[in-house]
Residue, then its C-alpha position, 0 to 999 in steps of 0.5 A: x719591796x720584799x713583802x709587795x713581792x710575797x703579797x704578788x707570788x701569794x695572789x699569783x699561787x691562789x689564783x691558780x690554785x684549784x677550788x677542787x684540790x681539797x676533795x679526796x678521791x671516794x667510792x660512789x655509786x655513779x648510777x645513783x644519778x639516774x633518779x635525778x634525771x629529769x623526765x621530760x614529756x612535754x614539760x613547760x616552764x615559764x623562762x627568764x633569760x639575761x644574756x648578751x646584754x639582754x633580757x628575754x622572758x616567755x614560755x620554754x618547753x622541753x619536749x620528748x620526741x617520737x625518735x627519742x630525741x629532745x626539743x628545747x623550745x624557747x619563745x615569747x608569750x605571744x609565740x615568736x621564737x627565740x630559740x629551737x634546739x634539738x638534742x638527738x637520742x645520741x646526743x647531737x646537738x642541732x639548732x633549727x633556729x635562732x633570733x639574730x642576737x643570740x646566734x653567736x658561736x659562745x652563746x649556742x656553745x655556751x646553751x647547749x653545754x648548760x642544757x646537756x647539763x641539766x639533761x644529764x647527757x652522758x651519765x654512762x660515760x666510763x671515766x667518771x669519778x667521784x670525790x667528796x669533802x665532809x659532807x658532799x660528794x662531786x660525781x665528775x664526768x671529764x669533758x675535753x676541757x674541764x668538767x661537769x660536777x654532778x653534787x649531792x649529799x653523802x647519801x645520794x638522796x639529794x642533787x645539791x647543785x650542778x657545776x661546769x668547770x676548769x680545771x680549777x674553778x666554777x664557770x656556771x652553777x645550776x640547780x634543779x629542785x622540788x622534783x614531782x613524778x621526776x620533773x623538777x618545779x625549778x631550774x636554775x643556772x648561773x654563769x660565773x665568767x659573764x652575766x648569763x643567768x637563766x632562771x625557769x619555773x615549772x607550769x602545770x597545764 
């Protein structure tokens, strides 16, 4: 009975214990940042998306507007619309449509929080951090609740991931790579709460 108990408080500690409480506080530059941020004109990319028990696979594109703001595009091959988001140069979020089976509060929380991300919304916010352990180092912008991790090497010549957080775990993962003239050939994220994952591939036209 006494060691079922130690192995119960044992789980319970390690549950709550922060997957980030080993990192130490450091100097970064935060604004090394900027040469990972995509710049996106008219960017297309073939899409694969798993969400709410569904697969959806077509053409998704990032597309700069005249006023600055930011069109993310996601339909099929033949041209029907899954979803049309727009990001304004202030970083409002607007949905100017979606299909039926997506249009769950979680889901356009969820996609809008996983594309602000990737579009590095907020890169001048104020309260940002860093910390690092032996070989990487975790740029933290604080959100209302939890964090968005931007990781990179010790040198900041590398974006090795992206994570969304609590306060002690890892909700979602994403990656950018292979950048060409700042545009990144592959995208990815992976939720760790659910199966969402999405997964995108640069197309040169």
């Amino acid at each position: 009975m006494r060691n079922l108990l130690y192995i119960s408080c044992i789980v319970v500690l390690t549950g709550c214990t922060s997957l980030y409480s080993n990192l130490q506080k450091t100097k970064a530059d935060v604004g090394c940042l900027e040469k990972f941020r995509p710049k996106f004109s008219s960017t297309l990319y073939s899409a694969s998306i798993d969400v709410v028990g569904k697969h959806l696979s077509g053409l998704l594109i990032f597309k700069k507007m005249p006023d600055s703001s930011t069109r993310i595009v996601f339909s099929s091959e033949t041209g029907f619309t899954f979803f049309d988001f727009e990001f304004s140069a202030d970083g409002n979020f607007l949905v100017h449509s979606i299909i039926k089976q997506m249009n769950k509060k979680p889901v356009i929380k969820t996609l809008r929080k996983d594309f602000e991300l990737i579009l590095m919304q907020g890169l001048e916010n104020k309260n940002a951090y860093a910390l690092k352990d032996s070989s990487l180092i975790y740029i933290a912008f604080p959100q209302a609740n939890g964090f968005y991790y931007y990781v990179t090497n010790t040198s900041c010549t590398e974006l090795v991931e992206m994570q969304r957080a609590s306060k002690r775990k890892v909700v979602v993962e994403a990656v950018m790579k292979n950048f060409v003239n700042n545009i990144p050939d592959t995208i990815s994220f992976s939720h760790k709460k659910f199966n969402f994952e999405i997964g995108l591939k640069y197309l040169q036209r």
